[in-house]
SETORLO-347357 format. One record per residue (C-alpha): residue in one letter; x, z, y. Coordinates in pm, whole numbers, m for minus. Last residue first. Example, Ala and Ser with C-alpha at 12.3 -4.5 7.8 and 13.67 -1.06 7.14 Angstrom:
<pafis>
   type       xx       zz       yy
      s     1367      714     m106
      a     1230      780     m450
</pafis>
This chain:
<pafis>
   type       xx       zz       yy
      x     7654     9813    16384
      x     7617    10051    16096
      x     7982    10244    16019
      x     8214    10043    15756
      x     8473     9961    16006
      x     8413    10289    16151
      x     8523    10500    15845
      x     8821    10187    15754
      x     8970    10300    16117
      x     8987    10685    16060
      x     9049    10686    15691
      x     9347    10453    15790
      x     9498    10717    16041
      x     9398    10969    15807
      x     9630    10816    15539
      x     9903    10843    15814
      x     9985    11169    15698
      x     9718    11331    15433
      x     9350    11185    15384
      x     9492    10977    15063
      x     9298    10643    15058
      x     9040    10529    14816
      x     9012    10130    14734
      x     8821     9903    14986
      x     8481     9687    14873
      x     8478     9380    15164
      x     8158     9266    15149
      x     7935     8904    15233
      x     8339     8753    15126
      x     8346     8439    15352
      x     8730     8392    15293
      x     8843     8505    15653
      x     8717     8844    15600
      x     8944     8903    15340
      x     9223     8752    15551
      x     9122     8955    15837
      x     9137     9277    15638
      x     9459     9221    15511
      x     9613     9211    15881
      x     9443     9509    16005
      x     9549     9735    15724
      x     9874     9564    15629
      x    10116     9815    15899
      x     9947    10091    15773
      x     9931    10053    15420
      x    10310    10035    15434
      x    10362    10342    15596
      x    10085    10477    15334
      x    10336    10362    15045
      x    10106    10363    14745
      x    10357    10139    14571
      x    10117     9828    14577
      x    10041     9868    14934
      x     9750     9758    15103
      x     9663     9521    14776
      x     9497     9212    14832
      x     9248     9018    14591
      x     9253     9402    14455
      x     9419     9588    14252
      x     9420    10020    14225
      x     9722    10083    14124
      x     9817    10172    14494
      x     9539    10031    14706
      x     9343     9748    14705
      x     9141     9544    14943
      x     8860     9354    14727
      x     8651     9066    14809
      x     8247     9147    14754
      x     8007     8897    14652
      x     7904     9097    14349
      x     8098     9434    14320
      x     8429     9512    14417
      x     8648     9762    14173
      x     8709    10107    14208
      x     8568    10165    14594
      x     8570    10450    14809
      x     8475    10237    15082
      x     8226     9914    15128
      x     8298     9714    15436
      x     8019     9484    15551
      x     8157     9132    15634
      x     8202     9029    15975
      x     8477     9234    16044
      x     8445     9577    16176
      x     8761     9787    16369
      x     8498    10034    16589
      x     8113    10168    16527
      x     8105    10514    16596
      x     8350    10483    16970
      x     8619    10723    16935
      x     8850    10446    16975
      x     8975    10462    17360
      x     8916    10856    17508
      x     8666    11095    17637
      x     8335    10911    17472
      x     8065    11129    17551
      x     7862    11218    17255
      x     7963    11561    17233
      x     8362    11483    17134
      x     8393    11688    16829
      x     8753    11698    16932
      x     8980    11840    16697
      x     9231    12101    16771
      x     9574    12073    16721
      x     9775    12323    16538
      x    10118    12487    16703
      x    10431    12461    16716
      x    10397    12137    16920
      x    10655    11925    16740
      x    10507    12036    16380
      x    10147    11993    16517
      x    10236    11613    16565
      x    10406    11589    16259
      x    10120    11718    16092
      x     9871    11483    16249
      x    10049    11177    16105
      x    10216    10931    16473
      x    10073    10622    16425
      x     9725    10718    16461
      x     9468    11002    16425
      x     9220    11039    16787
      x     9144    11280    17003
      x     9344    11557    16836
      x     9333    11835    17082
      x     9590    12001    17309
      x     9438    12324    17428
      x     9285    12205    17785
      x     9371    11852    17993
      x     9646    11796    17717
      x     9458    11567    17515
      x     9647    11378    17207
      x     9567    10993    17097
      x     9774    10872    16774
      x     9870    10523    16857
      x     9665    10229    16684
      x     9727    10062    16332
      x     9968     9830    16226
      x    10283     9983    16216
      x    10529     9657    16233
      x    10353     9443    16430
      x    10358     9064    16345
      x    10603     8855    16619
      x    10649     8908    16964
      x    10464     8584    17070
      x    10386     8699    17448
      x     9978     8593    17483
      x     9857     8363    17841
      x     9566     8393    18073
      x     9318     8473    17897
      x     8939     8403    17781
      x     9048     8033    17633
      x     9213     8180    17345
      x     9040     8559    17230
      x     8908     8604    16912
      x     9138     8377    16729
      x     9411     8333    16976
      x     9439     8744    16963
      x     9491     8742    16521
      x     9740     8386    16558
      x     9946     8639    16785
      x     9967     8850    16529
      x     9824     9244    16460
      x     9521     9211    16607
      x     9229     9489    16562
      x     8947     9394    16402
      x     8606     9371    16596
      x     8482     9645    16810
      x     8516     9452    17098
      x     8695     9129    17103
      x     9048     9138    17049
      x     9328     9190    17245
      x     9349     9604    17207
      x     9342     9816    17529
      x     9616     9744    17796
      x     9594     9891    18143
      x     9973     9807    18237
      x    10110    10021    18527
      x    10406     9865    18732
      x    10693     9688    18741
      x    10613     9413    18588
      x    10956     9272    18422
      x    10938     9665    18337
      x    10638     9600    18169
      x    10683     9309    18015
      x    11076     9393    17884
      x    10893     9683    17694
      x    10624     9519    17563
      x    10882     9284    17407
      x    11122     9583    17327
      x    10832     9744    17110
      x    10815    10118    17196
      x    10553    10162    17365
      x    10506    10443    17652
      x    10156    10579    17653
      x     9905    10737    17914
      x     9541    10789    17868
      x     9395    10946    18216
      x     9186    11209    18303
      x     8913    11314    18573
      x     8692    11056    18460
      x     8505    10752    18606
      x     8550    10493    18321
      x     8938    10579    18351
      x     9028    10232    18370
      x     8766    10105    18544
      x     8865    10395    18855
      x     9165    10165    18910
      x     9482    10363    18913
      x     9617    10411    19242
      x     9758    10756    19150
      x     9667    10902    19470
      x     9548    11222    19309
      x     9731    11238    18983
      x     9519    11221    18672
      x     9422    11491    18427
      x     9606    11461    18087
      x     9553    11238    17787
      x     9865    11139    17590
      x     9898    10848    17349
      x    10159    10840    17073
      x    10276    10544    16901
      x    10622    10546    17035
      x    10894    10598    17319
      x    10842    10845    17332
      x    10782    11070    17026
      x    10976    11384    17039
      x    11070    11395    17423
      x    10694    11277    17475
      x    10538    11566    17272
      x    10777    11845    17406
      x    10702    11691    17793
      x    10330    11670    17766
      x    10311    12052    17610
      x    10507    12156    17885
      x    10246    12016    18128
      x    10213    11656    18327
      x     9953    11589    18574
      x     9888    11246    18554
      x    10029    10930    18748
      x    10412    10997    18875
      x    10458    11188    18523
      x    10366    10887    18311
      x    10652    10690    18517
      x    10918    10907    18443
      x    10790    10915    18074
      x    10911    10539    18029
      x    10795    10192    17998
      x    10443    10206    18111
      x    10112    10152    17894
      x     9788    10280    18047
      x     9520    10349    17790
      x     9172    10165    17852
      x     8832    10407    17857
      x     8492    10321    17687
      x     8188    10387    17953
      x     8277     9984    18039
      x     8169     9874    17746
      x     8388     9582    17589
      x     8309     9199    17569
      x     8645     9160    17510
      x     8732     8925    17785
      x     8449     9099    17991
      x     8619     9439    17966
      x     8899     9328    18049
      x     8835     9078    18324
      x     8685     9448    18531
      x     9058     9527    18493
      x     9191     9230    18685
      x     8933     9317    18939
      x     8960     9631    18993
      x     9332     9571    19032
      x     9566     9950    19056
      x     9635     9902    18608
      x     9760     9554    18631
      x     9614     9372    18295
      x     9741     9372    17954
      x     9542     9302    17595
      x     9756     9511    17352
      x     9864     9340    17036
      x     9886     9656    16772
      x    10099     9937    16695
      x    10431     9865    16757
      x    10340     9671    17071
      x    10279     9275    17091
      x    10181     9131    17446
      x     9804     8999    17585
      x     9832     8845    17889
      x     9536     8881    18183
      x     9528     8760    18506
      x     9527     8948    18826
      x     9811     8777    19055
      x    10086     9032    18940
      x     9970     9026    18609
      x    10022     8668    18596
      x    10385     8683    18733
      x    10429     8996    18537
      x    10349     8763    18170
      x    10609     8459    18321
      x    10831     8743    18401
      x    10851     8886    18044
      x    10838     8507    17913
      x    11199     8400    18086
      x    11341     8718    18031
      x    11217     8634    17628
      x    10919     8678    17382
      x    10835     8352    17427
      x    10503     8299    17625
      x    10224     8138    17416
      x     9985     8003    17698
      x     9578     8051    17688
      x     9400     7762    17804
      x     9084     7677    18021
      x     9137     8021    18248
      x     8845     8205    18381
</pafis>
């Protein structure tokens, strides 16, 4: 375990710094679009096993594989037509595909928790990019944060929940859209696994076709279905108008708040504040966090999606 986690620059010099590590089974936590991914060699058991106990994270709860282009997805899961119109439309990009895994991929068994599929995505952040092709290889990289606690959008965000449990962090900067990739599954008729970065109708819109929506059965098929996901301390309240006693509120629109997701109602905007605004409200010792109503169209069900299991019973 190390005793200090490093702040690589987000330069050649801190890409193969953050391979070197990888390449020796640590763990270094780099900036995507979306959110600070927590990185570890894909093929290592044991590099991968430090996941899960870095974050504290179940190990029934599968990681998504980040690589640094489609050619690279293809050499590890079975692709399909479907694979290839979503990734020439949104790769590089918050999109995640699920599709059965290769024989003789290598990929650590951790990663998949045991199933026949795997979640591969191809960011499109140039520091996660020079990483992983500084690597070389497949990056198992679920979000750097402990489990089912707030996402990290800085590298102040991963230091907080995470210094002293890894290896090192690239400094890349805030990330610009702020809440996870969209998750697709291609193993049957392409399903909505999870809403993200990339709105549900522009997803359909490249496919020609709707998605379904996985009810999922109980078994958790891919990373942030899990009930109870996103919380901070304080209980989240949604729906809200105004906060109520001992609550700090996270406005929307005209609705104000002690922050405000996006004065103009810009959902893009929303996005990219979500994770961040909700630390700083938690970070004041609010007991509640009362959050204003969200349109459920475009990336508005993104949001929904995160600020529903933030407020779920933990």
């Amino acid at each position: 375990m190390p005793n200090a986690t490093k702040i690589l620059q987000a330069d050649p010099a801190g890409f193969a710094a953050a391979a070197a590590i990888w390449r020796a089974g640590g763990l270094v936590a780099m900036p995507t679009e979306t959110v600070y991914g927590l990185g570890a060699d894909a093929r290592d058991d044991l590099a991968v096993a430090r996941i899960f106990e870095a974050k504290g994270r179940p190990r029934f709860n599968p990681l998504i594989v980040h690589v640094p282009d489609a050619a690279v997805a293809r050499a590890l899961v079975c692709w399909s037509d479907e694979a290839e119109r979503l990734a020439s439309a949104f790769w590089p990009g918050p999109l995640t595909l699920v599709l059965p895994l290769q024989g003789g991929a290598g990929i650590s068994p951790l990663v998949t928790a045991g199933l026949g599929t795997l979640a591969v995505r191809v960011p499109a952040h140039p520091v996660a990019q020079g990483a992983l092709r500084a690597f070389g290889g497949p990056v198992a990289a679920p979000s750097a944060n402990p489990s089912g606690r707030i996402s990290p959008t800085t590298v102040d965000h991963v230091l907080a929940g995470l210094s002293g449990r890894i290896e090192a962090v690239i400094d890349g900067g805030p990330c610009t859209v702020g809440v996870e990739s969209s998750i697709v599954g291609l193993w049957d008729a392409p399903a909505l696994l999870r809403p993200g970065g990339v709105p549900v109708e522009v997803l359909e819109a490249a496919l020609g076709a709707p998605l379904a929506v996985h009810q999922g059965g109980g078994q958790l098929i891919a990373p942030g279905q899990m009930a109870s996901h996103y919380a901070p301390g304080a209980k989240v309240r949604l729906g809200a108008a105004a906060a109520g006693p001992g609550e700090a509120m996270l406005g929307f629109g005209a609705v104000a708040g002690d922050l405000n997701l996006s004065p103009s109602g810009d959902l893009r905007e929303a996005g990219a504040n979500l994770f961040h605004h909700l630390h700083a409200l938690d970070a004041t010792g609010a007991a509640g966090i009362a959050v204003a109503p969200i349109p459920e169209v475009g990336l508005g069900r993104a949001i929904n999606d995160r600020l529903r299991r933030a407020a779920a019973p933990r």
